[in-house]
N, C-alpha and C positions, 0 to 999 in steps of 0.2 A: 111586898105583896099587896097592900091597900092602893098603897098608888099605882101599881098596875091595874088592879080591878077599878080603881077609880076611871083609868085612860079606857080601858076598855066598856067602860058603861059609857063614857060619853059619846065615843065609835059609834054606838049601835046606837044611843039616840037621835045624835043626829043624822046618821047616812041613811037612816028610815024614813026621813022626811025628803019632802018633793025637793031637788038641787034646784039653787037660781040658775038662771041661763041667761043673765042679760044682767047687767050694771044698775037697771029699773027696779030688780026684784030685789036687790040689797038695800040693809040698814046697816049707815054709818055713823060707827059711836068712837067718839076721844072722849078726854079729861081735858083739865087745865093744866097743860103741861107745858108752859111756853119755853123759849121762842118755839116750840115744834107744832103743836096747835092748842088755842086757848081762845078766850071770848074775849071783845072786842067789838062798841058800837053798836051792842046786840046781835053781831054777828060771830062767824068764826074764823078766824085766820093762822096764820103759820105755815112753818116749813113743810110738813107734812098736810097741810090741807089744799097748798096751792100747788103742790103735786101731785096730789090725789087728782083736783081738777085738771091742769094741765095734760099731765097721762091718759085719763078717762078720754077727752076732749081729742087728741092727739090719734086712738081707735074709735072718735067716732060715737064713742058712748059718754058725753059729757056729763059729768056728776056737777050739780050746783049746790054752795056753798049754804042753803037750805035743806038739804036733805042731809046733812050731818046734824046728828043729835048730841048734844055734850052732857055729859054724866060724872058722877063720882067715878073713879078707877076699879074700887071694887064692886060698885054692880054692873061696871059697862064689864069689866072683866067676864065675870062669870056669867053675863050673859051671851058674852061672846064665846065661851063653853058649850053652853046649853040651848043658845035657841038658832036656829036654819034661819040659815042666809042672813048671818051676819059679819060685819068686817070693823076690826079693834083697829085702832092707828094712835099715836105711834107706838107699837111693843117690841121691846127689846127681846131679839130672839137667844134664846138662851137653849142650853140640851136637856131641860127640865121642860120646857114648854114644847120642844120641835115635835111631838107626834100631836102635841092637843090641837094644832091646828094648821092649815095651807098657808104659805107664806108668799107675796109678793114684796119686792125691794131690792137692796135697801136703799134707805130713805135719808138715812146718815150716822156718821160714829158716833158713837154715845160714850159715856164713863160714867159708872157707877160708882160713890166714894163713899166715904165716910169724911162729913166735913166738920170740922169745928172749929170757935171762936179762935184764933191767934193766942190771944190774953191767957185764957186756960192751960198754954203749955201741955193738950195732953199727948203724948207718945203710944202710937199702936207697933208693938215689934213681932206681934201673933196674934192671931183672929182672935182668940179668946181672953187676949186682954179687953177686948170690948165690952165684956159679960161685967166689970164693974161700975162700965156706965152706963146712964139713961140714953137709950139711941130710939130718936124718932124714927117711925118709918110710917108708911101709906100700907093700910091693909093690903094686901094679895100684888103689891110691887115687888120688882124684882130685886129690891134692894132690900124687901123680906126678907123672901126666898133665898138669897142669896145666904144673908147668914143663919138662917136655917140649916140650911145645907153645908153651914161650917161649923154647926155644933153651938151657935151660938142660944143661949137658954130665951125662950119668948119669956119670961120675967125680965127680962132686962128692957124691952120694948117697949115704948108708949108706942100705942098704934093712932091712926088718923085716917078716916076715909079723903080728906082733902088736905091740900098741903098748907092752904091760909093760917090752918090751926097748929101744924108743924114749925113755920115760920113765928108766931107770935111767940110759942112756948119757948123754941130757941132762942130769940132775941130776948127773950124774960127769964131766960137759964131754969126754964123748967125742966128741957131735957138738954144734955150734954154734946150729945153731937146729934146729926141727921145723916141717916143711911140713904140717898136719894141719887141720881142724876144730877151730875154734877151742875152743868150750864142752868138747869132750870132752879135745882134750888140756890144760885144765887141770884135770877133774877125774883126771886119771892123774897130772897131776905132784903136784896137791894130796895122792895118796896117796902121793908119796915125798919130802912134808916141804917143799912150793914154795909159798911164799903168791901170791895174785895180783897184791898189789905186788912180789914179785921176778922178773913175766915183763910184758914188754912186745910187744905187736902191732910191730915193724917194716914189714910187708910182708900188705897184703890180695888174695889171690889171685884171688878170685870169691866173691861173695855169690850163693847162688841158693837151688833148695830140696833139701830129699829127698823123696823117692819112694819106694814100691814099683815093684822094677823086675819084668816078669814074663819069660818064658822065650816068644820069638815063635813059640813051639808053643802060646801059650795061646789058647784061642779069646774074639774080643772080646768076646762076650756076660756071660763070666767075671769080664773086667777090666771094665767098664761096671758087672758087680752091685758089683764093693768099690767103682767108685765113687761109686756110689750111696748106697753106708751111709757112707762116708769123709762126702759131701755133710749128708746127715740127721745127722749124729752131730754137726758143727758147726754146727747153726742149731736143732738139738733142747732145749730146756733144761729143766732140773733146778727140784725147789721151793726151790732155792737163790737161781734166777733167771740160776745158770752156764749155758752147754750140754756136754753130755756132754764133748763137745772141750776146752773149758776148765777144767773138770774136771781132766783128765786131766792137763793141762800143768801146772796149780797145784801137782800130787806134785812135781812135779820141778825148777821152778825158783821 
């Protein structure tokens, strides 16, 4: 009952406020979530940003890689909640988040796991064997949420609004495993010295995709044009014989 009244208060907040009607009136927020989008150079790049671009640009309403803001996860999250006309990327769409907000995508497969050290030997055979370890996670991620939603006890959690700090504690066996996205938290541990034979998948949480999430002040017309160019941009192809989409994914893995 809270979490429905919860959905339903943010319905009414935000579809009270003026709808964007143009790709101009939007505010674009990620995290550091690479390869999908992260900073770089002072800028921001990844899979999901030169998509974003690419599609925008493709109907005509080109988004430049300056008007993306990058934030911690949990207050780009919850702002993406609560304030009109805005757009979260990359989030993982899940059936706990599908009414919080309009979806454009997808953007690409994701897995969410439970990973840990090799050396540790630890064994998951039931979600709830997880409640004896420390399991890193990112505030308000779905990799939360996830075991939340399996009964897993928030005592067991160290939380972290960013994953730099998830990363360091792991590789220092502060906490046991990381509840995270798979690809990206090994390119964080790879930056603090972890090959990928020293982490082992134990625990697969949900394979689904990411998205662009939008802020349910947006009006559909808005979200229907990105996905329009999201659409064209993957079946467009280059004298390569790639399409734009493929393209773009080849940067990065």
């Amino acid at each position: 009952m809270r979490y429905l009244i919860f959905t339903l208060s943010l319905i009414w907040l935000t579809v009270g406020h003026t709808q964007a009607t143009t790709f101009a009136n939007l505010q674009y927020l990620t995290e550091e979530y690479p390869p999908f989008n992260y900073s770089e150079q002072q800028s921001v790049t990844g899979i999901s940003v030169d998509l974003l671009l690419a599609a925008s640009k493709a109907v005509g309403h080109e988004v430049n890689r300056s008007d993306i803001k990058v934030q911690p996860w949990p207050r780009a999250y919850r702002s993406a909640l609560i304030r009109p006309n805005t757009v979260l990327f990359a989030t993982t769409r899940t059936e706990a988040r599908e009414m919080l907000f309009k979806w454009a995508g997808p953007i690409i497969q994701t897995r969410i796991v439970i990973l840990a050290k090799r050396s540790k030997n630890i064994e998951v055979n039931h979600p709830m064997d997880m409640a004896q370890y420390r399991i890193g996670v990112i505030r308000d991620d779905v990799g939360e949420q996830l075991l939340l939603g399996l009964g897993v006890p928030r005592d067991s959690m160290v939380e972290s609004s960013v994953p730099q700090t998830l990363a360091k504690q792991f590789a220092k066996d502060r906490i046991d495993v990381w509840a995270y996205e798979e690809n990206v938290a090994r390119w964080w541990l790879k930056k603090q010295g972890l090959t990928s034979e020293e982490l082992q998948v134990v625990h697969i949480l949900e394979e689904g995709e990411l998205y662009y999430a939008f802020n349910l002040s947006v009006k559909d017309e808005v979200v229907k044009q990105l996905q329009t160019g999201i659409d064209r941009v993957k079946v467009e192809r280059q004298a390569s014989g790639l399409t734009t989409y493929q393209t773009i994914v080849s940067k990065y893995f």
